[in-house]
N, C-alpha and C positions, 0 to 999 in steps of 0.2 A: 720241132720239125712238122708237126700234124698241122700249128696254125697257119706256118709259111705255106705247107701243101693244098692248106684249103683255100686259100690266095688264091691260087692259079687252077682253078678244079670248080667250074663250072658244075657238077654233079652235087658238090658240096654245100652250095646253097642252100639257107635253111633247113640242111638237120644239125642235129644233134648228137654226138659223140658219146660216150662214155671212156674214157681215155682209162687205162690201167697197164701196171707191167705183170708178169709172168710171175708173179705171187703175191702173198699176202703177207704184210708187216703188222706186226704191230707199233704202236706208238714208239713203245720205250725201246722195241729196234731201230723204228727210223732214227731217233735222238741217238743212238749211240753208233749206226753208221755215220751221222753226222758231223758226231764228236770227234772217230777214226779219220775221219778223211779230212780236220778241221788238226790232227795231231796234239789236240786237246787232251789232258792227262787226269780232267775235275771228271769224279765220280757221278753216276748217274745216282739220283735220289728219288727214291717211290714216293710219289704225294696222292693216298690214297681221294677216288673220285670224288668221294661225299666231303672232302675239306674242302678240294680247290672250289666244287659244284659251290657249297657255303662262300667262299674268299668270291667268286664270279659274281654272286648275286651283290654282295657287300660296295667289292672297288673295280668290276667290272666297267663302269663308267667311266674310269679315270683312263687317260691316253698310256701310263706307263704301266698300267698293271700288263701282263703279258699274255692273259685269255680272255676272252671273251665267253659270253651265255652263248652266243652261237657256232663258234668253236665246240665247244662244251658240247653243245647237242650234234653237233654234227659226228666227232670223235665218239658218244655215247651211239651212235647209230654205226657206223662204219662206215669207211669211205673206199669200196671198192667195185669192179665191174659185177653184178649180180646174175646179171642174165648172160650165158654163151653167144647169144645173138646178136648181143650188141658187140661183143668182141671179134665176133665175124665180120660185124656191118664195118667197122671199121678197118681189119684188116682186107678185108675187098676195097675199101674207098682209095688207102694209104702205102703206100710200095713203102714199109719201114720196118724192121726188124725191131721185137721188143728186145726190151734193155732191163736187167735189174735195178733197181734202185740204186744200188751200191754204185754200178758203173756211173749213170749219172750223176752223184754226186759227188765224186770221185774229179770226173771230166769237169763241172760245175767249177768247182774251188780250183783246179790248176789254170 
């Protein structure tokens, strides 16, 4: 809804966003909201960092492996709204109510 809105929103032009919902997941939560909402019943499995970080470096080149080195680094950083200001900037830009994650992926798959 942010992208459609920045369509039509002359104000919008050239900035930048920091998009984020009303909390903070972690990985192996978002995979298992995904799994719930996907009625999937396969166990989530811990693959600690320093393997996959090893397996990335190895067959990360290859198109089926399923992470990437950049992946990898980004997830080793976090990926969340950091500063309260950018989450003001945005909610002044956007008439949108946040959403937990769950809700959209939830609406997503039906």
């Amino acid at each position: 809804q942010t992208i459609l809105q920045s369509l039509t929103k002359p104000d919008s032009i050239g900035m930048i966003y920091e998009i984020g919902g009303p909390e903070k997941i972690t990985y192996r939560e978002l995979v298992l909201v995904i799994a719930h909402a996907m009625h999937t019943k396969k166990p989530a499995v811990h693959i600690p960092f320093w393997f996959i970080t090893s397996l990335a470096r190895v067959l990360g080149g290859f198109s089926w492996f399923p992470i990437t080195n950049d992946e990898i680094a980004m997830l080793r950083g976090g990926n969340y709204v950091r500063e309260p200001k950018e989450d003001e900037k945005w909610r002044e830009a956007f008439d949108l109510p946040l959403k937990r994650f769950s809700e959209c992926v939830e609406k997503a798959l039906t």
